[in-house]
PDB file with one MODEL, atoms N, CA, C and O in Angstrom:
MODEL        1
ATOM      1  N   UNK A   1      26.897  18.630 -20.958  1.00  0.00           N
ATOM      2  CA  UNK A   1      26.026  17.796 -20.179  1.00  0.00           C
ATOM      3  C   UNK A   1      24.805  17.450 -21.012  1.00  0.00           C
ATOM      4  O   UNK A   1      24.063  18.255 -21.575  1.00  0.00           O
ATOM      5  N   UNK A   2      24.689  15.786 -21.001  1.00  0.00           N
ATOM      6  CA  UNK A   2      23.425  15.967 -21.559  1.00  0.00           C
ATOM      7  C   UNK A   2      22.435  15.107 -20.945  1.00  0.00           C
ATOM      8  O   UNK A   2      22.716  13.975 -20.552  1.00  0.00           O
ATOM      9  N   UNK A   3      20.721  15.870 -20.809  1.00  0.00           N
ATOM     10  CA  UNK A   3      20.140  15.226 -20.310  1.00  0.00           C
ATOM     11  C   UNK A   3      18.528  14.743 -21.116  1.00  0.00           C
ATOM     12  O   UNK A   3      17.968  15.359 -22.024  1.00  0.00           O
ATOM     13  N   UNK A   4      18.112  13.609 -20.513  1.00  0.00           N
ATOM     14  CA  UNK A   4      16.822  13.211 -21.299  1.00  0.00           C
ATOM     15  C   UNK A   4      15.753  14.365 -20.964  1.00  0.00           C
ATOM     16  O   UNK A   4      15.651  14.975 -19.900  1.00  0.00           O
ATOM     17  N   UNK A   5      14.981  14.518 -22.128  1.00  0.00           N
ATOM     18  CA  UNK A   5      13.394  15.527 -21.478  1.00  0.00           C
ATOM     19  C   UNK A   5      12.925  15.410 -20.781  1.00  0.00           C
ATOM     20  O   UNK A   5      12.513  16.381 -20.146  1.00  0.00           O
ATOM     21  N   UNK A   6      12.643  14.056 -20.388  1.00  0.00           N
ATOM     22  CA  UNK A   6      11.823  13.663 -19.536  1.00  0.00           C
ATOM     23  C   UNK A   6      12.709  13.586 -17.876  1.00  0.00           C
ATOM     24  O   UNK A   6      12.111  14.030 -16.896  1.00  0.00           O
ATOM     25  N   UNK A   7      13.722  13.165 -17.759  1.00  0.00           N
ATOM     26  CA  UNK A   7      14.726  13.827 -16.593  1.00  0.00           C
ATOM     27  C   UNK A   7      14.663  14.860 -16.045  1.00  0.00           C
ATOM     28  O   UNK A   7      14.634  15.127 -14.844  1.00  0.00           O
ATOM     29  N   UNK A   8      14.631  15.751 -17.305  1.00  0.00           N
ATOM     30  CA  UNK A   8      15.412  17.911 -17.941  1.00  0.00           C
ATOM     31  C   UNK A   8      13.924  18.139 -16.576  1.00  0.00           C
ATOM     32  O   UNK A   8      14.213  18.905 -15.656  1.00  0.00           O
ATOM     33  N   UNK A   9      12.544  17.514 -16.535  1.00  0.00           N
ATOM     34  CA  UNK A   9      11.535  18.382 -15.982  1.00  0.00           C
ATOM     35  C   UNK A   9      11.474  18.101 -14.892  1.00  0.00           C
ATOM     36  O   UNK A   9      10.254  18.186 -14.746  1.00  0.00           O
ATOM     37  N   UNK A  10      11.900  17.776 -13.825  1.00  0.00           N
ATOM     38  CA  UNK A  10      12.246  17.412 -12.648  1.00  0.00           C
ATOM     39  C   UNK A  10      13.237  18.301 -12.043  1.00  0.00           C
ATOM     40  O   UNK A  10      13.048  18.777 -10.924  1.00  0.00           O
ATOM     41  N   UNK A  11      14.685  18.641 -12.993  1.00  0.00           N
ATOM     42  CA  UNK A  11      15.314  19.559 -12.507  1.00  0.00           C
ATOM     43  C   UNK A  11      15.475  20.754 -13.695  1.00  0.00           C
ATOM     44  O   UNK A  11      16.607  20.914 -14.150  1.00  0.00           O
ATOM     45  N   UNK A  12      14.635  21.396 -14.086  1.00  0.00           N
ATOM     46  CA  UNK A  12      14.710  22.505 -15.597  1.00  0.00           C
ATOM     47  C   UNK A  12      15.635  23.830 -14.564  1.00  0.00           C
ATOM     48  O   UNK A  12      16.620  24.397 -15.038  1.00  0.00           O
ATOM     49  N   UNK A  13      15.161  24.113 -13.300  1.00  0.00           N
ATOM     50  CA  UNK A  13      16.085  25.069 -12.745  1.00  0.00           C
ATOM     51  C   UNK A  13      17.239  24.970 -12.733  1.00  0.00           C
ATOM     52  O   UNK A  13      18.003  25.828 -13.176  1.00  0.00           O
ATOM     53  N   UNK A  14      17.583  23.871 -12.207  1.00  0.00           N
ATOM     54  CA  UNK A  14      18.839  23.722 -11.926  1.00  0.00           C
ATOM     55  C   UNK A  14      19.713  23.746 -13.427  1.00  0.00           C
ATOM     56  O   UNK A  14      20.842  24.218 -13.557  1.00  0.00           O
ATOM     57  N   UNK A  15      18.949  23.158 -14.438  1.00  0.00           N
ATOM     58  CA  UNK A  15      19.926  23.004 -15.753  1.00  0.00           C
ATOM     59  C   UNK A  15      19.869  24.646 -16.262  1.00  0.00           C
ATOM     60  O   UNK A  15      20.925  25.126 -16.675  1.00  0.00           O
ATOM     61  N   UNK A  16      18.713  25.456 -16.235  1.00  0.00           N
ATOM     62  CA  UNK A  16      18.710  26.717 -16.333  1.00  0.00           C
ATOM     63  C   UNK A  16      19.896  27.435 -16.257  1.00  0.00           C
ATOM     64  O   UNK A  16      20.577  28.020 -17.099  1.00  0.00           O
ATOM     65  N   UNK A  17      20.030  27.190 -14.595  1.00  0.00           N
ATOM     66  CA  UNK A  17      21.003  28.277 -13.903  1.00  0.00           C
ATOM     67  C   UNK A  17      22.933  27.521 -14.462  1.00  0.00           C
ATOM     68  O   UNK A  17      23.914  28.238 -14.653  1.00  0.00           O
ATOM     69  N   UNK A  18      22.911  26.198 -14.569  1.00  0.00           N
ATOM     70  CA  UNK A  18      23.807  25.757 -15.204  1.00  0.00           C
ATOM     71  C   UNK A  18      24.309  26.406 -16.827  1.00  0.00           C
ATOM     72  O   UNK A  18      25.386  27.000 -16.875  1.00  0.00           O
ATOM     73  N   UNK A  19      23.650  26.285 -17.839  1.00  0.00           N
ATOM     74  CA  UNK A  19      23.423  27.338 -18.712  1.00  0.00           C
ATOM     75  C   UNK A  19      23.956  28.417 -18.525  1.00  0.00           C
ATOM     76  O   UNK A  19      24.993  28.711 -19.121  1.00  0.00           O
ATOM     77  N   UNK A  20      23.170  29.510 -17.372  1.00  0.00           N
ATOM     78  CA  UNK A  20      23.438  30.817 -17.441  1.00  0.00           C
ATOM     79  C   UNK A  20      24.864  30.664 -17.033  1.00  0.00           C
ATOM     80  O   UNK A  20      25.560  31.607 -17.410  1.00  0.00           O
ATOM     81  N   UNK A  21      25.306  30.011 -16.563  1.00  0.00           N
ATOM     82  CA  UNK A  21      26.912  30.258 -16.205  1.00  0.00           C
ATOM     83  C   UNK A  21      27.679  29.424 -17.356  1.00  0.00           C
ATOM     84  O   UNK A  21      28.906  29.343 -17.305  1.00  0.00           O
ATOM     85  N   UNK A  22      27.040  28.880 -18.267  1.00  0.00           N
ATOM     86  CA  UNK A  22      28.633  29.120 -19.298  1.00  0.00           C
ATOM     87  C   UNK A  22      28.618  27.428 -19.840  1.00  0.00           C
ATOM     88  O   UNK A  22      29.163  27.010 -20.861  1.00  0.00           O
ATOM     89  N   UNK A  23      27.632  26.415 -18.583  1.00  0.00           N
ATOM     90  CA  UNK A  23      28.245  25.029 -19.527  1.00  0.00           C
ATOM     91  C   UNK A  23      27.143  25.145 -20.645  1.00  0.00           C
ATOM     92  O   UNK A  23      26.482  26.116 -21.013  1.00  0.00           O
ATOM     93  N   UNK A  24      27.165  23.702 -21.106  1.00  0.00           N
ATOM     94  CA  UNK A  24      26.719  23.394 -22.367  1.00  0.00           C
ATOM     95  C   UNK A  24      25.432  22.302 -21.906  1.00  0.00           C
ATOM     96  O   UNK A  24      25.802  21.141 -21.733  1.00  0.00           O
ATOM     97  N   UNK A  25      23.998  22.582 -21.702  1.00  0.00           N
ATOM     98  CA  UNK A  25      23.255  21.484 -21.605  1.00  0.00           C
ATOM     99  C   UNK A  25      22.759  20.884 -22.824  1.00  0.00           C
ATOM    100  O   UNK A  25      22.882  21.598 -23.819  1.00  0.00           O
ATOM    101  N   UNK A  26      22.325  19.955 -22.962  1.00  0.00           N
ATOM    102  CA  UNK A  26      22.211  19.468 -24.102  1.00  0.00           C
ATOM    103  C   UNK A  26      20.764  18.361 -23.509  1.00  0.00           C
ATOM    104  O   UNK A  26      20.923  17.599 -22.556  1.00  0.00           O
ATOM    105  N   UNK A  27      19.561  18.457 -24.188  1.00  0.00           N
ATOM    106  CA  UNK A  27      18.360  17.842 -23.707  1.00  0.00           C
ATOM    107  C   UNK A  27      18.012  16.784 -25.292  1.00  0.00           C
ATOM    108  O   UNK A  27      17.653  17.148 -26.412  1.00  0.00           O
ATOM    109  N   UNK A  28      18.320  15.371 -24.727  1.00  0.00           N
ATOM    110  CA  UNK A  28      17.984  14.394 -25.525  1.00  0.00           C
ATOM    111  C   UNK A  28      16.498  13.868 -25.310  1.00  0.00           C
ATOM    112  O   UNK A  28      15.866  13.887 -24.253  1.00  0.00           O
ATOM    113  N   UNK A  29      16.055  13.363 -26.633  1.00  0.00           N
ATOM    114  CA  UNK A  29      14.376  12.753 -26.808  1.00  0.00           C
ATOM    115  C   UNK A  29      15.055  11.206 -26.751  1.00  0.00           C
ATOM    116  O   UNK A  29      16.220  11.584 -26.620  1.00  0.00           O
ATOM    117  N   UNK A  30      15.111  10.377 -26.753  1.00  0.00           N
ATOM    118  CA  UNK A  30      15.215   8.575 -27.553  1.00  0.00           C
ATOM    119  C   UNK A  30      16.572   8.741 -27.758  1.00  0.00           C
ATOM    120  O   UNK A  30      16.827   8.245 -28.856  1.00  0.00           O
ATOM    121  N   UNK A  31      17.983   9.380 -27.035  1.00  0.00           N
ATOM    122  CA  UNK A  31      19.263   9.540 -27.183  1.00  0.00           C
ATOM    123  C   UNK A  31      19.467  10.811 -28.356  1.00  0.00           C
ATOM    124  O   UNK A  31      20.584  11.304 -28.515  1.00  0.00           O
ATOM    125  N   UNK A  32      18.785  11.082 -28.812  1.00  0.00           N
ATOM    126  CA  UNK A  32      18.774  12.043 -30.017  1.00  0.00           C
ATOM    127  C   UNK A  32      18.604  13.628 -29.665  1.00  0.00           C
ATOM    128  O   UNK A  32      17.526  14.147 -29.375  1.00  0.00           O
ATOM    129  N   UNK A  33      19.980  14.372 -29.748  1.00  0.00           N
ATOM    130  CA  UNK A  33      19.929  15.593 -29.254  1.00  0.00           C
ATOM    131  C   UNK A  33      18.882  16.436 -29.894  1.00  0.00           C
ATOM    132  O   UNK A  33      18.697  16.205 -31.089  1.00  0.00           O
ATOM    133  N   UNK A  34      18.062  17.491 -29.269  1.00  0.00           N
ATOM    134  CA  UNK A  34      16.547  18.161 -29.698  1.00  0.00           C
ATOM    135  C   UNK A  34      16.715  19.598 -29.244  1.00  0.00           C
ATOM    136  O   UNK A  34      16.330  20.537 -29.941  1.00  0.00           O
ATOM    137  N   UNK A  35      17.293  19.754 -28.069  1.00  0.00           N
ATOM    138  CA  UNK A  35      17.319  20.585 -28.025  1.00  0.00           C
ATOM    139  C   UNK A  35      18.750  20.997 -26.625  1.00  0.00           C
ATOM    140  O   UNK A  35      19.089  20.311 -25.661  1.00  0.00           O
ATOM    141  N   UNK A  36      19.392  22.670 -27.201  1.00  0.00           N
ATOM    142  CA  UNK A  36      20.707  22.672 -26.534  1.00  0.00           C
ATOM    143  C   UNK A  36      20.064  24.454 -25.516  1.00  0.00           C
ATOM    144  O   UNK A  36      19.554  25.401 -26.115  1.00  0.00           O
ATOM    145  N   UNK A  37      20.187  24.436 -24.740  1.00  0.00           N
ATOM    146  CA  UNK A  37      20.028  25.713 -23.613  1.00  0.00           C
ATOM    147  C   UNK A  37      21.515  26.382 -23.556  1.00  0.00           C
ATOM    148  O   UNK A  37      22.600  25.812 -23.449  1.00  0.00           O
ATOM    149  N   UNK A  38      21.203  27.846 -23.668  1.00  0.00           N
ATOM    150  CA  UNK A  38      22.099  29.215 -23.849  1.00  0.00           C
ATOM    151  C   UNK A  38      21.182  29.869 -23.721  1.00  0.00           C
ATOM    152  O   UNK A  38      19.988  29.908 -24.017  1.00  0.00           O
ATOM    153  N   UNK A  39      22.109  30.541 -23.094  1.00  0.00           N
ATOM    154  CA  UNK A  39      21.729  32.410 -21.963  1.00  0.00           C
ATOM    155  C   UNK A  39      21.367  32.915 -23.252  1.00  0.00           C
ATOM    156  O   UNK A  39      21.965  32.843 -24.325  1.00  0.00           O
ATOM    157  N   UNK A  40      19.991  33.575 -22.863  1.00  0.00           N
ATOM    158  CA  UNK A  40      19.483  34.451 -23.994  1.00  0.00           C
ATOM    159  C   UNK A  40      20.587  35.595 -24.168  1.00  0.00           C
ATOM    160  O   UNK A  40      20.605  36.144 -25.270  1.00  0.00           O
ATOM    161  N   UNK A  41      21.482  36.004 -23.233  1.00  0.00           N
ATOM    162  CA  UNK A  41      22.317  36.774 -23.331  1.00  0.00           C
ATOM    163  C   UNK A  41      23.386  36.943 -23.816  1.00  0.00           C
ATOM    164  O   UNK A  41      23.886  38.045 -23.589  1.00  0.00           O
ATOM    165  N   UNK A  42      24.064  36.113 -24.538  1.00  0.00           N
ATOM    166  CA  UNK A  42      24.989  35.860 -25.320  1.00  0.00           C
ATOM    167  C   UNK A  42      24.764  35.438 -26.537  1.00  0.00           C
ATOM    168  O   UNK A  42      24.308  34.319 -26.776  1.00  0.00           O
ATOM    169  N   UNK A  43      25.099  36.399 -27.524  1.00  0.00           N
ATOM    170  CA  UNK A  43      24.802  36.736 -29.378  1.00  0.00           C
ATOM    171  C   UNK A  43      26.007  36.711 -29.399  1.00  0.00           C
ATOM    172  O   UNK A  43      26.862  37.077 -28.592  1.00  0.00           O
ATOM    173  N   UNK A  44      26.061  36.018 -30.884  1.00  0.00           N
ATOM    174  CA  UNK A  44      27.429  36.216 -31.690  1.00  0.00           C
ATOM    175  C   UNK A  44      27.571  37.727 -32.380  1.00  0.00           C
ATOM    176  O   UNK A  44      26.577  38.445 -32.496  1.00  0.00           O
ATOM    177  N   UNK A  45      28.600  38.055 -32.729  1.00  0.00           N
ATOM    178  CA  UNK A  45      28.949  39.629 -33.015  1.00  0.00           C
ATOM    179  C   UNK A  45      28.716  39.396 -34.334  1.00  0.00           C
ATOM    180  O   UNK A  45      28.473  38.282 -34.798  1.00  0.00           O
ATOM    181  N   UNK A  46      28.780  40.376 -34.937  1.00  0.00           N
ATOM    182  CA  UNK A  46      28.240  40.579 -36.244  1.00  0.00           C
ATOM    183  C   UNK A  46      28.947  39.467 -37.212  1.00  0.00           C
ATOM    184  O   UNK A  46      28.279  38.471 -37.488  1.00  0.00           O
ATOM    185  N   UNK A  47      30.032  39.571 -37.645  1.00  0.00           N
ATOM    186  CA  UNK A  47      31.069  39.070 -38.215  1.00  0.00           C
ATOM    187  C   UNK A  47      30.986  37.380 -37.877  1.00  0.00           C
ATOM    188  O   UNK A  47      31.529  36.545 -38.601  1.00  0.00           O
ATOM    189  N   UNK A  48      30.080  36.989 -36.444  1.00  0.00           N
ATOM    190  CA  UNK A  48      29.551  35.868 -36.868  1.00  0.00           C
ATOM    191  C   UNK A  48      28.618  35.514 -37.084  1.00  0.00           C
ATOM    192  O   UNK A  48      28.557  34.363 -37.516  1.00  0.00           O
ATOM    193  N   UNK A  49      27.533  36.183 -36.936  1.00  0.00           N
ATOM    194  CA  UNK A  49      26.549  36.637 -37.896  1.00  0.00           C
ATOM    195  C   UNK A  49      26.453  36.240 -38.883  1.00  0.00           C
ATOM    196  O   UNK A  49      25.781  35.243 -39.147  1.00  0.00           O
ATOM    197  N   UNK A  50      27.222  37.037 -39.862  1.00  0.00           N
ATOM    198  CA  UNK A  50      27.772  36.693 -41.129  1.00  0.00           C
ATOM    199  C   UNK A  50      28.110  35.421 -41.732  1.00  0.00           C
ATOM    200  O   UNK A  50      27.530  34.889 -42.679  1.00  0.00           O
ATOM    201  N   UNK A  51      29.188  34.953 -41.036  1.00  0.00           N
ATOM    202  CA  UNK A  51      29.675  33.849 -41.496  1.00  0.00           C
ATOM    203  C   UNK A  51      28.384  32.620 -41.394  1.00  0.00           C
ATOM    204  O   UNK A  51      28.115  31.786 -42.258  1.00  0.00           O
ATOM    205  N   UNK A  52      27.792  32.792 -40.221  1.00  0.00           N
ATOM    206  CA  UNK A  52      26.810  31.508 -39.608  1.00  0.00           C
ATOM    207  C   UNK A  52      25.607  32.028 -41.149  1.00  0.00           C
ATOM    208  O   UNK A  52      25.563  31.181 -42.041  1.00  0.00           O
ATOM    209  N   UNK A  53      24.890  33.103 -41.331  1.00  0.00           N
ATOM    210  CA  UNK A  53      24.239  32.916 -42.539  1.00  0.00           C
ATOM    211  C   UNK A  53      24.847  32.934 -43.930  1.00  0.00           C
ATOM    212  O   UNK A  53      24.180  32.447 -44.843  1.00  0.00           O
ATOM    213  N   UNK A  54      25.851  33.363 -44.145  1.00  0.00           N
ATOM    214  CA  UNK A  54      26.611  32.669 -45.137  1.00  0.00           C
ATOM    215  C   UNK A  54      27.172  31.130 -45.602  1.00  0.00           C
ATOM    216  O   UNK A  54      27.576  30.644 -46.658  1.00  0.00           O
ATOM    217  N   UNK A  55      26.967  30.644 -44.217  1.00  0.00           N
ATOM    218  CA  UNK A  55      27.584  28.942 -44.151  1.00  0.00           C
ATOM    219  C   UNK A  55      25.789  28.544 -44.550  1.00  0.00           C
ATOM    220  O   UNK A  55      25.630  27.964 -45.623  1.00  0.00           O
ATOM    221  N   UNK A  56      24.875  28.763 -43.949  1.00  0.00           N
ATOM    222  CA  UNK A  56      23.457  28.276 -44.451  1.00  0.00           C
ATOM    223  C   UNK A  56      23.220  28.582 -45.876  1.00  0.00           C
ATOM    224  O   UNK A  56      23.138  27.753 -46.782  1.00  0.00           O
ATOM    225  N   UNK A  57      23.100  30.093 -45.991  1.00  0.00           N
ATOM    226  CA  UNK A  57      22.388  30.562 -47.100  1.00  0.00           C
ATOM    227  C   UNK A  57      23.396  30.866 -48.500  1.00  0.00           C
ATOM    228  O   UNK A  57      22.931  31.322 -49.545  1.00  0.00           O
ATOM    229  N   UNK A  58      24.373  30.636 -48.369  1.00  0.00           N
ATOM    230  CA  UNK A  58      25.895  31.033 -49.145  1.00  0.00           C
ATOM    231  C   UNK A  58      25.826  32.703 -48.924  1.00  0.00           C
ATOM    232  O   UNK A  58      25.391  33.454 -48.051  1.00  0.00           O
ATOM    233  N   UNK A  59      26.581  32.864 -50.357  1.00  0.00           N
ATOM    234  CA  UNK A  59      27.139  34.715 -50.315  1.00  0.00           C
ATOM    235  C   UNK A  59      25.532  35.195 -51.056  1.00  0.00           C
ATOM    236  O   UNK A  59      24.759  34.602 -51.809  1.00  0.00           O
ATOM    237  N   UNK A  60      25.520  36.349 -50.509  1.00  0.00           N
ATOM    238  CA  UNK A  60      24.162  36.954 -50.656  1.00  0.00           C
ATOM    239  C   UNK A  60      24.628  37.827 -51.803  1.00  0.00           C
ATOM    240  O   UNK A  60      23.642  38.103 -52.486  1.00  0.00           O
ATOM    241  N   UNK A  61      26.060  38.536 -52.436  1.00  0.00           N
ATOM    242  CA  UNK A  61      26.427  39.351 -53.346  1.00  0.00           C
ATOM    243  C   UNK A  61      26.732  38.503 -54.788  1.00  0.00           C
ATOM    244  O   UNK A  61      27.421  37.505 -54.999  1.00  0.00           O
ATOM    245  N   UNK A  62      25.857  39.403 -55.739  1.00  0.00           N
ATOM    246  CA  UNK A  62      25.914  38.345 -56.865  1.00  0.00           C
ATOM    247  C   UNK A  62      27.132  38.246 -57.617  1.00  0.00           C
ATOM    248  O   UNK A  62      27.900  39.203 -57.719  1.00  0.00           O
ATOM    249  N   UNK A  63      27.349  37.095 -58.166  1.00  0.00           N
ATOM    250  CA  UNK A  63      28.658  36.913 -58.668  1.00  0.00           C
ATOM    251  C   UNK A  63      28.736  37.930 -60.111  1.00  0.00           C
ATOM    252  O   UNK A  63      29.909  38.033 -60.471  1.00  0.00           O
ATOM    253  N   UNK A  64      28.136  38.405 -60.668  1.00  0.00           N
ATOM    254  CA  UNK A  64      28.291  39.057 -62.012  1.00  0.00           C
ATOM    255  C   UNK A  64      28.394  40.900 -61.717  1.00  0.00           C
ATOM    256  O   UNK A  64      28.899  41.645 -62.556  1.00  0.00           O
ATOM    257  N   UNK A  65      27.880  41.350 -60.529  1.00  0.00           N
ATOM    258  CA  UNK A  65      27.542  42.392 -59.990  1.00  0.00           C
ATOM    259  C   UNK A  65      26.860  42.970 -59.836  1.00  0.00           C
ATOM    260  O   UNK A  65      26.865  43.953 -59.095  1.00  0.00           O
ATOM    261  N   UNK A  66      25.906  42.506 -60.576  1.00  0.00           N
ATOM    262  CA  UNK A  66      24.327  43.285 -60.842  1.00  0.00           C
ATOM    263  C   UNK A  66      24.354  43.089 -59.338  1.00  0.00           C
ATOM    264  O   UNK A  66      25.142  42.562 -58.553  1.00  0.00           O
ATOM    265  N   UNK A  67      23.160  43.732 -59.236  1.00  0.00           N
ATOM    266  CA  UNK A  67      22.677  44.563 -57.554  1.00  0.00           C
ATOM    267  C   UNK A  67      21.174  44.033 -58.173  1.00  0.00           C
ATOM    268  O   UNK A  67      20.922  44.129 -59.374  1.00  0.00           O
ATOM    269  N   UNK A  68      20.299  43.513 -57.275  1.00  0.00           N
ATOM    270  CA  UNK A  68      18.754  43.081 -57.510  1.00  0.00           C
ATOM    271  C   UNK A  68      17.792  44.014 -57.243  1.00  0.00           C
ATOM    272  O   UNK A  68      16.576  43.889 -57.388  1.00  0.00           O
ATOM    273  N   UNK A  69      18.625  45.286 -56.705  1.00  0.00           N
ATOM    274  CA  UNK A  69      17.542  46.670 -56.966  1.00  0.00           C
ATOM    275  C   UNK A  69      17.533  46.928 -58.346  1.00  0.00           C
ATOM    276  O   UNK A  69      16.655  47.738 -58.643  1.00  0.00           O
ATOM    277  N   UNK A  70      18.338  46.442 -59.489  1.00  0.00           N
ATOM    278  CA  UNK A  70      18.142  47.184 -60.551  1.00  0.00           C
ATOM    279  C   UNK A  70      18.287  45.843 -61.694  1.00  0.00           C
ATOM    280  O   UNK A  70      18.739  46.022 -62.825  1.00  0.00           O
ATOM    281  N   UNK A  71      17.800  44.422 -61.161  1.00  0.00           N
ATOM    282  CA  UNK A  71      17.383  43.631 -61.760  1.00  0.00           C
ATOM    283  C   UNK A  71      16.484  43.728 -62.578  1.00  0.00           C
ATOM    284  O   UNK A  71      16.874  43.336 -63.678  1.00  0.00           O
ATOM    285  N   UNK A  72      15.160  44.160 -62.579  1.00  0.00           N
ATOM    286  CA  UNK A  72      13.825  44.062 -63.364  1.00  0.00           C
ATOM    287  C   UNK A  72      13.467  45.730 -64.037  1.00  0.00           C
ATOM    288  O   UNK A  72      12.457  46.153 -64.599  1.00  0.00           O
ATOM    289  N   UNK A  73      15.058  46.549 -63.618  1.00  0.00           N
ATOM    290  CA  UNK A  73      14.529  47.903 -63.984  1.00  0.00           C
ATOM    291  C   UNK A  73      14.076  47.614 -66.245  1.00  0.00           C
ATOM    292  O   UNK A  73      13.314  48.275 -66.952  1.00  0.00           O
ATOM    293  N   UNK A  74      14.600  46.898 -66.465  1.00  0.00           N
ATOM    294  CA  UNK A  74      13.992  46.472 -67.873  1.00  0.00           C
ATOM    295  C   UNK A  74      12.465  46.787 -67.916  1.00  0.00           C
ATOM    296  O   UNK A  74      11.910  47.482 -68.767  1.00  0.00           O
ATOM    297  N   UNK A  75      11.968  46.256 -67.017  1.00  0.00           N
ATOM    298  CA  UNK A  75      10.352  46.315 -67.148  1.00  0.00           C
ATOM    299  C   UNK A  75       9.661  48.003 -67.052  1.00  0.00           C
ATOM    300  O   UNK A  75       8.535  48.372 -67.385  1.00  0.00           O
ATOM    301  N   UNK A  76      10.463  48.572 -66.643  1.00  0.00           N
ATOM    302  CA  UNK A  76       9.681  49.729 -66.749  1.00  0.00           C
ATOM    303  C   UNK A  76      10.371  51.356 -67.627  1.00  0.00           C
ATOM    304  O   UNK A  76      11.548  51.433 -67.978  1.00  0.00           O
ATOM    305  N   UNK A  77       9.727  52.078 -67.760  1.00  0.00           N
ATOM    306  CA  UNK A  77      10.337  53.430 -68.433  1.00  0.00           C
ATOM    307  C   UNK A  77      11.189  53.848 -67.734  1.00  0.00           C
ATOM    308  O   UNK A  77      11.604  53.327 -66.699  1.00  0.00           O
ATOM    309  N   UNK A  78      11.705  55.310 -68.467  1.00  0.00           N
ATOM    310  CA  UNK A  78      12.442  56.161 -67.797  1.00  0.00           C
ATOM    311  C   UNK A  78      11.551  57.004 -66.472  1.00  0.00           C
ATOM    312  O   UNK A  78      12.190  57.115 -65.426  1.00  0.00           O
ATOM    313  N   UNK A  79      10.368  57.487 -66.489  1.00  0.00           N
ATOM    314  CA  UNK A  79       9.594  57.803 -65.482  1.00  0.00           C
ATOM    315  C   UNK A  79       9.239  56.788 -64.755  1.00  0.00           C
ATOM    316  O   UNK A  79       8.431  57.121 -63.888  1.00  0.00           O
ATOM    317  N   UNK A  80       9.600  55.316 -64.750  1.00  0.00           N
ATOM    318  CA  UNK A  80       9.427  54.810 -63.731  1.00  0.00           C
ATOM    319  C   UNK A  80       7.899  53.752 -64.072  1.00  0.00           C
ATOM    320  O   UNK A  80       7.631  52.798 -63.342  1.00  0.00           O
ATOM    321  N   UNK A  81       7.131  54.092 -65.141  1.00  0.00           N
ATOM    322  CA  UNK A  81       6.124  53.154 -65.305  1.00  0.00           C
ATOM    323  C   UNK A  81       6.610  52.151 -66.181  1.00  0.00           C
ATOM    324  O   UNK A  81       7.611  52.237 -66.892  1.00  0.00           O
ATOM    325  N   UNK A  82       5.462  50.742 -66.031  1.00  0.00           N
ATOM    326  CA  UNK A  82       5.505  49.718 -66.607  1.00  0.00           C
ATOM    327  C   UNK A  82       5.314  50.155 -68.176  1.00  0.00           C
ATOM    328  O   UNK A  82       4.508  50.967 -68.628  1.00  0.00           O
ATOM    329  N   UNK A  83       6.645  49.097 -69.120  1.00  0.00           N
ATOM    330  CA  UNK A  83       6.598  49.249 -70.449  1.00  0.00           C
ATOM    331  C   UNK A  83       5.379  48.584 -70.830  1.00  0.00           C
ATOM    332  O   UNK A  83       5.041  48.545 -72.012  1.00  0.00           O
TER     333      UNK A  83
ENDMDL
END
């Protein structure tokens, strides 16, 4: 369902409680979707999680293997201070 903003504030309850049961509202500015309403109560599980910041941010594990805890260990001694 989609409705204009300026419509959406006349009836925001009613699209609310629509929401909490499962449809899809969808609130247009000038025809241009802005903003979509979901039940604060429903999170994706981990595993999509994952995938959804992997599709943004790519793979977070580096391709060569280095680990970035032990990227810059160059810069310092064996006790741990700066060379």
């Amino acid at each position: 369902m989609q409705v204009s903003v300026s419509d959406a504030k006349g009836q925001l309850l009613d699209l609310v409680r629509r929401a909490e049961a499962g449809e899809e509202v969808v609130l247009t500015r000038h025809g241009q979707d802005v903003v979509r309403l979901v039940p604060a109560h429903v999170r994706p599980d981990r595993t999509e999680r994952r995938a959804l910041l992997e599709e943004m941010f790519g793979s977070a594990r580096p391709e060569n293997g280095d680990i970035a805890a032990r990227s810059q260990d160059f810069l310092y001694d064996e006790q741990g201070l700066p060379q």
